[in-house]
ZATI-192411 format. One record per residue: residue number from 1; x, y, z of N, C-alpha, C in turn. Coordinates in steps of 0.2 Angstrom, whole numbers. Layout:
<atoms>
+-----+-------+-------+-------+-------+-------+-------+-------+-------+-------+
:   n :  n.c1 :  n.c2 :  n.c3 : ca.c1 : ca.c2 : ca.c3 :  c.c1 :  c.c2 :  c.c3 :
+-----+-------+-------+-------+-------+-------+-------+-------+-------+-------+
: NUM :     X :     Y :     Z :     X :     Y :     Z :     X :     Y :     Z :
...
+-----+-------+-------+-------+-------+-------+-------+-------+-------+-------+
</atoms>
This chain:
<atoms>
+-----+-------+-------+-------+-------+-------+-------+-------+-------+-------+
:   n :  n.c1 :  n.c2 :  n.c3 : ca.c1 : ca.c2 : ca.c3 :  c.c1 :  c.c2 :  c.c3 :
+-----+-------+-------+-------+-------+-------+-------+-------+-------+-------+
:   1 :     4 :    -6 :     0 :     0 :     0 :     0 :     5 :     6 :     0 :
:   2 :     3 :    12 :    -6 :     8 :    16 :    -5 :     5 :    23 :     0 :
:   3 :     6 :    26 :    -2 :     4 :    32 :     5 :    -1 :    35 :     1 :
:   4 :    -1 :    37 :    -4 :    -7 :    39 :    -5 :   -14 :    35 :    -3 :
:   5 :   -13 :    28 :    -5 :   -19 :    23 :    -1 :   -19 :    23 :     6 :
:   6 :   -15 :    24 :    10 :   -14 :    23 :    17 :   -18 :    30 :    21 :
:   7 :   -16 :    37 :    15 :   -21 :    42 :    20 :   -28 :    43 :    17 :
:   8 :   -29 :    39 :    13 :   -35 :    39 :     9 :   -40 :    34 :    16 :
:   9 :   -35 :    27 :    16 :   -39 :    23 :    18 :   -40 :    26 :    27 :
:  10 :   -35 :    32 :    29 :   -36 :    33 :    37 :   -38 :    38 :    36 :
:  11 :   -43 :    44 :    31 :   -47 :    48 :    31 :   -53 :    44 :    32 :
:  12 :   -53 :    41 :    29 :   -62 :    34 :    28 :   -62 :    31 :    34 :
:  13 :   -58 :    29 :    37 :   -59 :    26 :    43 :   -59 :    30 :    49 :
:  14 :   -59 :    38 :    50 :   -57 :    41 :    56 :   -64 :    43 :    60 :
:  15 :   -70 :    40 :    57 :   -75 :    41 :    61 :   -77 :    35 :    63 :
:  16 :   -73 :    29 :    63 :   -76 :    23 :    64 :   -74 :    22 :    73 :
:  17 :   -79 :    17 :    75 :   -78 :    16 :    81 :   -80 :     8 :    81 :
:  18 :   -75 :     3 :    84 :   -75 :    -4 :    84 :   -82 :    -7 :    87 :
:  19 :   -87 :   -11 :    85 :   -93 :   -15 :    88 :   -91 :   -15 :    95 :
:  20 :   -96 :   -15 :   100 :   -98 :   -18 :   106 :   -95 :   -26 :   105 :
:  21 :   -91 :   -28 :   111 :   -91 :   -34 :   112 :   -97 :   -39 :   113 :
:  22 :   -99 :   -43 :   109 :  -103 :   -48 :   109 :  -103 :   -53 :   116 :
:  23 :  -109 :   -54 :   118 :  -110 :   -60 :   123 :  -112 :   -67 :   120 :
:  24 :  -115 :   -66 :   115 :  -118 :   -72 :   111 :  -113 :   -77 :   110 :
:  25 :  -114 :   -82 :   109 :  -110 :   -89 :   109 :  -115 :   -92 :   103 :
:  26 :  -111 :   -93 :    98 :  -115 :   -98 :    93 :  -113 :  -105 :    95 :
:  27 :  -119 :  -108 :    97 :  -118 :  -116 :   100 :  -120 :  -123 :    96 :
:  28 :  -114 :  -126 :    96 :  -114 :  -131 :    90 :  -120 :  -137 :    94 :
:  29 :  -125 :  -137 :   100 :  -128 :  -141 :   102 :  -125 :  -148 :   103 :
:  30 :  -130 :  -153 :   104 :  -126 :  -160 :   107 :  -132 :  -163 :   103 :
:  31 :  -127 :  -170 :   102 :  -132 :  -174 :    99 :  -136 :  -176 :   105 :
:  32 :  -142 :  -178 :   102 :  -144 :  -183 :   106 :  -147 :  -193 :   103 :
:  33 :  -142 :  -196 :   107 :  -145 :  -202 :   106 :  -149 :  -207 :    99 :
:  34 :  -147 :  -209 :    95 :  -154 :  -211 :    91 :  -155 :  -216 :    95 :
:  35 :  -162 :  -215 :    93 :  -168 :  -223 :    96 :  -170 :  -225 :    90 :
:  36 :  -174 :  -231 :    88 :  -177 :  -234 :    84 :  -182 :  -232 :    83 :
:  37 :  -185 :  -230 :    77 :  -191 :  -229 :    75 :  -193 :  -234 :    74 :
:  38 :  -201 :  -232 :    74 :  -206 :  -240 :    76 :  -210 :  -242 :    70 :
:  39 :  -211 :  -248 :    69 :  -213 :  -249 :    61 :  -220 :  -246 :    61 :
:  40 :  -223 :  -246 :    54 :  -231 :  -243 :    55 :  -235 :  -248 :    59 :
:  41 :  -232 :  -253 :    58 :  -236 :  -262 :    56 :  -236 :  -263 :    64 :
:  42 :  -230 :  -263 :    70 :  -231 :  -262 :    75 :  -235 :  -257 :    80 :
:  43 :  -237 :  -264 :    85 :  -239 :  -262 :    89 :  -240 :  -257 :    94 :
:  44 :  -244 :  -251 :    94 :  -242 :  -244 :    99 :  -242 :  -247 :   106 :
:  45 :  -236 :  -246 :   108 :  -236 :  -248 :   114 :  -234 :  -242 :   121 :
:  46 :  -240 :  -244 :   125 :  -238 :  -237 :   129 :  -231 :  -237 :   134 :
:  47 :  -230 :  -232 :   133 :  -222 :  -228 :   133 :  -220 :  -230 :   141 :
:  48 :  -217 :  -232 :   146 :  -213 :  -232 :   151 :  -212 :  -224 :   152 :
:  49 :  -211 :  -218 :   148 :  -209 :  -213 :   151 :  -215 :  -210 :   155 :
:  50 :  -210 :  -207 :   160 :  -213 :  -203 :   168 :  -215 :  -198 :   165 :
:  51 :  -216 :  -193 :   156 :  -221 :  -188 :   156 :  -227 :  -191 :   154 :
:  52 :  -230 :  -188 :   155 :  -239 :  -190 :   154 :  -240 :  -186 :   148 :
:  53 :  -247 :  -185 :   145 :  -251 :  -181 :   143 :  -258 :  -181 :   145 :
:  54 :  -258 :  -182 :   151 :  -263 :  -181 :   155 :  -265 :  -174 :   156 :
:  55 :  -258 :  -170 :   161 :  -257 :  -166 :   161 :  -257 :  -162 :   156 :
:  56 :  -263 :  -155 :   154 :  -263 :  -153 :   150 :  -266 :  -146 :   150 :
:  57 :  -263 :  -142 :   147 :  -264 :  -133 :   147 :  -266 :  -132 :   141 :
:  58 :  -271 :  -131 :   139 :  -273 :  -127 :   133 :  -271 :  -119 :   131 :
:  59 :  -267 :  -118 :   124 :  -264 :  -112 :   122 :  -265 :  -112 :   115 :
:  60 :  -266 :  -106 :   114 :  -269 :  -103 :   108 :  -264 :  -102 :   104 :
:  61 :  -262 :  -104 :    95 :  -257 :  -104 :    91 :  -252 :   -98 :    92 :
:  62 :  -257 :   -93 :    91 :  -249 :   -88 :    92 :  -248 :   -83 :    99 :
:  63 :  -250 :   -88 :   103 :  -250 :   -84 :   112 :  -241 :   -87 :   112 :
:  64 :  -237 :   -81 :   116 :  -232 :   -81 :   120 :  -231 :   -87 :   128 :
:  65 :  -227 :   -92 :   126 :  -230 :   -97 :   131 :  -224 :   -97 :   136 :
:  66 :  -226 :   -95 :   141 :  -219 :   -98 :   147 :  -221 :  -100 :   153 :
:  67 :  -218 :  -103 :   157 :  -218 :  -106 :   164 :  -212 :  -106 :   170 :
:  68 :  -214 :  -105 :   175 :  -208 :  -104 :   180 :  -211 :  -108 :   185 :
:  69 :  -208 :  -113 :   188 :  -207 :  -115 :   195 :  -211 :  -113 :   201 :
:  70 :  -216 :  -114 :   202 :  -217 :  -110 :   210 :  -215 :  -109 :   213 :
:  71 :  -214 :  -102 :   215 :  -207 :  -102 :   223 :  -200 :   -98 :   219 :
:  72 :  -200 :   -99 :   210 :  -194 :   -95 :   206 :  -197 :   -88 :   209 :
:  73 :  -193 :   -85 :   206 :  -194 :   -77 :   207 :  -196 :   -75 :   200 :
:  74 :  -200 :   -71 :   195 :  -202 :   -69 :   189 :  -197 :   -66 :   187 :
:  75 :  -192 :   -64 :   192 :  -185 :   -61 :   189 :  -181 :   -67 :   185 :
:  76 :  -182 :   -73 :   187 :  -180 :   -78 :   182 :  -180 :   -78 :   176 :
:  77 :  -189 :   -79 :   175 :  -194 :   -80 :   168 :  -189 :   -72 :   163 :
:  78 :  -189 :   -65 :   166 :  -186 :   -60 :   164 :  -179 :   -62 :   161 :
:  79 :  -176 :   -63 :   166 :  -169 :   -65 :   163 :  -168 :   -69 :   157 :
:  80 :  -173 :   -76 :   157 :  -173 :   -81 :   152 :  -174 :   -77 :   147 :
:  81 :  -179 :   -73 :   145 :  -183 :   -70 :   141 :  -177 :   -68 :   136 :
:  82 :  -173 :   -62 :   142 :  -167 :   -57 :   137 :  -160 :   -61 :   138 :
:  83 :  -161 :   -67 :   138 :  -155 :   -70 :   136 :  -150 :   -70 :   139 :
:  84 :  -150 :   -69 :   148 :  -146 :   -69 :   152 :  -141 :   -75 :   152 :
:  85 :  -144 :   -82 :   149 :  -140 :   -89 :   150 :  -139 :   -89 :   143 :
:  86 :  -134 :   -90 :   140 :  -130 :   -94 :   135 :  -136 :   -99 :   133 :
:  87 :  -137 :  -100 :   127 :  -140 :  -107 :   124 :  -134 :  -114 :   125 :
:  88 :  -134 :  -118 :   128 :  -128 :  -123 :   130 :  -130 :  -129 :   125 :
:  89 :  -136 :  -128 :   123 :  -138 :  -137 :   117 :  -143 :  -136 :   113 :
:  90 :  -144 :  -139 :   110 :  -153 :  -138 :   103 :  -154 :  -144 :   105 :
:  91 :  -162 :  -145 :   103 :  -163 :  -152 :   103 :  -170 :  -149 :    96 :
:  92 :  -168 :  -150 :    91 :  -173 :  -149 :    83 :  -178 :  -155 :    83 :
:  93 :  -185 :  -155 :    84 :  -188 :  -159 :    84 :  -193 :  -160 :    78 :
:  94 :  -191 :  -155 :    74 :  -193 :  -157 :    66 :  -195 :  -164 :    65 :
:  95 :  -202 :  -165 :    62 :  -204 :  -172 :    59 :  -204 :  -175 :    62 :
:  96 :  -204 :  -174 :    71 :  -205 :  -182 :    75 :  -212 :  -183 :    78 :
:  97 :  -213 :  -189 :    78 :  -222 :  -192 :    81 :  -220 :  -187 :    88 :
:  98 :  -226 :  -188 :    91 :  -229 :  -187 :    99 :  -222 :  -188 :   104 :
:  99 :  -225 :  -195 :   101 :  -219 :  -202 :   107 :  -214 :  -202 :   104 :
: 100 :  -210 :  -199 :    97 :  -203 :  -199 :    97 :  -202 :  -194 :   101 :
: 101 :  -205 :  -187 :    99 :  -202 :  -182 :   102 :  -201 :  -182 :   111 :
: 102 :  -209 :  -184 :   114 :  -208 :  -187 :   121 :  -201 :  -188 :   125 :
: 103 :  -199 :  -195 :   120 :  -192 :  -199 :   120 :  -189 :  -194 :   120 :
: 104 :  -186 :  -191 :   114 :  -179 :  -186 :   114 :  -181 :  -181 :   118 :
: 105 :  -183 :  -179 :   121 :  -184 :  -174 :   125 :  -183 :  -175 :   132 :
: 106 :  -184 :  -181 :   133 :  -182 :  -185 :   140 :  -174 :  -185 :   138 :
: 107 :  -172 :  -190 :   135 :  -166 :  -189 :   134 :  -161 :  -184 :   133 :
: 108 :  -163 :  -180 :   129 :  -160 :  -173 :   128 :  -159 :  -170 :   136 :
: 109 :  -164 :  -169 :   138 :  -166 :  -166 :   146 :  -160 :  -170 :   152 :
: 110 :  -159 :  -176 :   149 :  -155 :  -183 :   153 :  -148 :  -179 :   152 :
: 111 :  -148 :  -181 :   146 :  -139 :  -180 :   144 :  -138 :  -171 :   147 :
: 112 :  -143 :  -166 :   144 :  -141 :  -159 :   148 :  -140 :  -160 :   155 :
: 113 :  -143 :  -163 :   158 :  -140 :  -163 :   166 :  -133 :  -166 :   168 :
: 114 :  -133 :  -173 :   165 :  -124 :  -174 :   166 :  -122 :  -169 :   166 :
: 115 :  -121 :  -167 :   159 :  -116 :  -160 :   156 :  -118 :  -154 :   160 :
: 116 :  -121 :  -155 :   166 :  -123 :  -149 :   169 :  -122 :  -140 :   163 :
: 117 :  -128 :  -143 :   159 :  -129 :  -137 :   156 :  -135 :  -133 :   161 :
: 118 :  -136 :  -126 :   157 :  -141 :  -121 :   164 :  -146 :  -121 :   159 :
: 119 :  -143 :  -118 :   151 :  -150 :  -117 :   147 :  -149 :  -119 :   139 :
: 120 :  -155 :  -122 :   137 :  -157 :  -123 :   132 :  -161 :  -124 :   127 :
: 121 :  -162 :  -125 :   123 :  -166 :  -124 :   116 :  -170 :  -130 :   114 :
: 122 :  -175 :  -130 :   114 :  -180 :  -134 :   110 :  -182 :  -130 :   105 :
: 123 :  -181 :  -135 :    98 :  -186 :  -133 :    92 :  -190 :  -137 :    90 :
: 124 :  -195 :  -135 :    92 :  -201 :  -139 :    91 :  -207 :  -137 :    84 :
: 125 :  -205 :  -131 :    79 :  -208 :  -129 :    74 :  -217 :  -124 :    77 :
: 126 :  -216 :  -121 :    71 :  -223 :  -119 :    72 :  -227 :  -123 :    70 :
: 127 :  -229 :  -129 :    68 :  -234 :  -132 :    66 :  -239 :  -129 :    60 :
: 128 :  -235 :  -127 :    55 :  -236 :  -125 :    49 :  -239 :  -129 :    44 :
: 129 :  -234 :  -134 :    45 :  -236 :  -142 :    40 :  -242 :  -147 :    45 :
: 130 :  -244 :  -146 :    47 :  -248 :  -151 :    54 :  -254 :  -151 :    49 :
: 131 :  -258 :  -155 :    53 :  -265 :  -157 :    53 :  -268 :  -150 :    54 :
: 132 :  -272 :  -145 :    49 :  -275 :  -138 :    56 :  -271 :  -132 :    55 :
: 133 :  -264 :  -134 :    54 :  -258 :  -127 :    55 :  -259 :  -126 :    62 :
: 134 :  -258 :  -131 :    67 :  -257 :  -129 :    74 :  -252 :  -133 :    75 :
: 135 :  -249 :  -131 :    80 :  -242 :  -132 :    82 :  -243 :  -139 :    88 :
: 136 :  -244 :  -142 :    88 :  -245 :  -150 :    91 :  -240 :  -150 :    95 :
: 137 :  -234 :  -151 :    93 :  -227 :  -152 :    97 :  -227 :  -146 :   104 :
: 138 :  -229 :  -140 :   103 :  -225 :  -134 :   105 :  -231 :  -135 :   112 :
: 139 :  -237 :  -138 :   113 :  -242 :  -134 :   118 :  -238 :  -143 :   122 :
: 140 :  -238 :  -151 :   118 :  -237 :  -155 :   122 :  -227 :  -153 :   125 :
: 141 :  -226 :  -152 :   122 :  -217 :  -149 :   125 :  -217 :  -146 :   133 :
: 142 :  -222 :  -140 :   133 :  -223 :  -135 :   137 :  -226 :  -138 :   143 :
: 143 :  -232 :  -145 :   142 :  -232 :  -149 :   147 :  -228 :  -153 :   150 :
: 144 :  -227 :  -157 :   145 :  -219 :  -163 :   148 :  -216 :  -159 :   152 :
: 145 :  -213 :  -151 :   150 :  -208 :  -149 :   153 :  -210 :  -147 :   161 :
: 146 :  -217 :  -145 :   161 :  -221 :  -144 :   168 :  -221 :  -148 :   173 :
: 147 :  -217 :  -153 :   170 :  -217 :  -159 :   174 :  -211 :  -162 :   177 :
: 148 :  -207 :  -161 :   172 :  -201 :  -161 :   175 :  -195 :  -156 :   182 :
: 149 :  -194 :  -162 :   189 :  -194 :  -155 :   191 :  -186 :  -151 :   193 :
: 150 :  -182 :  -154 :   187 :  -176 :  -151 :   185 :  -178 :  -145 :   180 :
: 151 :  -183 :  -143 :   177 :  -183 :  -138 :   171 :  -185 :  -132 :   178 :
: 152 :  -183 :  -128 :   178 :  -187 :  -122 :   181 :  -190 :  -117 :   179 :
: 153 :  -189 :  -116 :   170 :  -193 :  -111 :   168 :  -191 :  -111 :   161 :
: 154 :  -197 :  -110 :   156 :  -194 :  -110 :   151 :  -199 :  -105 :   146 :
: 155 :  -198 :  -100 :   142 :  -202 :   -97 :   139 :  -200 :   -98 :   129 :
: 156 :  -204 :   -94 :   125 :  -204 :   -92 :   118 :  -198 :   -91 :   117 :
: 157 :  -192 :   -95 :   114 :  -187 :   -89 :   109 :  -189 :   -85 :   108 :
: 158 :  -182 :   -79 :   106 :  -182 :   -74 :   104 :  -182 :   -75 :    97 :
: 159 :  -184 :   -68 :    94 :  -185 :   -71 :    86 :  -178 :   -72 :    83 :
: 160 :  -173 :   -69 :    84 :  -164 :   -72 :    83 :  -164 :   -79 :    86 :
: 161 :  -166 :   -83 :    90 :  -165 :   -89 :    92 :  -171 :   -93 :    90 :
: 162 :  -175 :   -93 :    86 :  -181 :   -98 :    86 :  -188 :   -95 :    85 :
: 163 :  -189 :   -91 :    88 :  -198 :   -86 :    89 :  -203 :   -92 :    92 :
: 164 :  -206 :   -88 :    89 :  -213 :   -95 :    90 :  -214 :  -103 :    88 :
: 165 :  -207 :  -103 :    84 :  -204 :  -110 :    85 :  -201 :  -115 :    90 :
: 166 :  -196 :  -110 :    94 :  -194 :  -113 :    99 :  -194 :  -110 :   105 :
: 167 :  -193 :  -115 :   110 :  -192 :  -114 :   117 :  -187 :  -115 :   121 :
: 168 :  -184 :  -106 :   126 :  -177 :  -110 :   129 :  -180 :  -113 :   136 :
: 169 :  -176 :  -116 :   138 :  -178 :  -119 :   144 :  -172 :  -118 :   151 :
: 170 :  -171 :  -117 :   155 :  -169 :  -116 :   163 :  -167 :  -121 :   166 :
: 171 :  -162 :  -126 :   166 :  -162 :  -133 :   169 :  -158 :  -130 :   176 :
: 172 :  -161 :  -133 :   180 :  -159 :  -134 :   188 :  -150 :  -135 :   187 :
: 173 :  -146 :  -133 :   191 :  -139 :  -134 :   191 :  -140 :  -139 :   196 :
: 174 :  -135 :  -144 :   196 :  -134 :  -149 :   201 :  -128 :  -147 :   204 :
: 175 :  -129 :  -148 :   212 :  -121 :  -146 :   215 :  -116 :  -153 :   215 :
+-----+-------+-------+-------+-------+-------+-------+-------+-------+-------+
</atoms>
């Protein structure tokens, strides 16, 4: 670069001022587990898992959906919201049954705990392609997770991490 390029190039640049350092962490997720999918010809067999779909809340397609623990502080569900925890894993539930997702979710929920992760991401979809254009996966998620009582709180992605397709979630830390 000769000089004339060099004052040219530090007149252009003399109002510049370097971005804010970044908090975000783009996270490569963790696998989780494959299980066998079940033939069509097979028998439904009901599931040994500890979530139910007994338990159940009724919510409207495009309501903002979250839950916090009894006894949490709402200061939590705030925090979750604006992205105070790191996403630490995905779990994309794209294209799966009831009872696959159920599975991977337990699973998923499993492995975060060894790894003592704090927070995480389900992608559960808008339910665009469904039965209806209702989101099937996102209202039974939101139970399962009521239920478990390592989740503490989990609401709506933010439209940068998922929107009204995914949910982060609050896992209890183990000492």
């Amino acid at each position: 670069m000769d000089e004339e390029e060099r004052s040219l190039f530090q007149a252009a640049m003399r109002d510049v001022a370097p971005l804010p350092v970044s908090t975000k962490i783009v996270s490569g997720g963790i696998k989780v587990p494959p299980f066998p999918r079940k033939n069509k010809n097979e028998e439904n067999v009901t599931s040994t898992d500890a979530l139910t779909d007994n338990v159940f809340v009724e919510i409207e397609a495009g309501d903002e959906w979250s839950f916090v623990q009894p006894g949490m502080p709402h200061q939590t569900l705030r925090r979750l919201r604006r992205g105070y925890w790191r996403i630490q894993g995905d779990l994309d539930l794209h294209g799966y049954t009831r009872d696959e997702a159920r599975q991977a979710l337990g699973v998923f929920l499993d492995i975060c705990a060894q790894q003592k992760f704090r927070c995480v991401r389900i992608i559960h979809g808008k339910g665009l392609s469904s039965k209806n254009r209702e989101p099937v996966l996102k209202t039974r998620i939101g139970n399962w997770l009521m239920q478990r009582t390592d989740v503490l709180a989990f609401c709506q992605a933010k439209p940068e991490d998922g929107g009204g397709g995914a949910i982060l979630i609050l896992l209890k830390t183990r000492v």
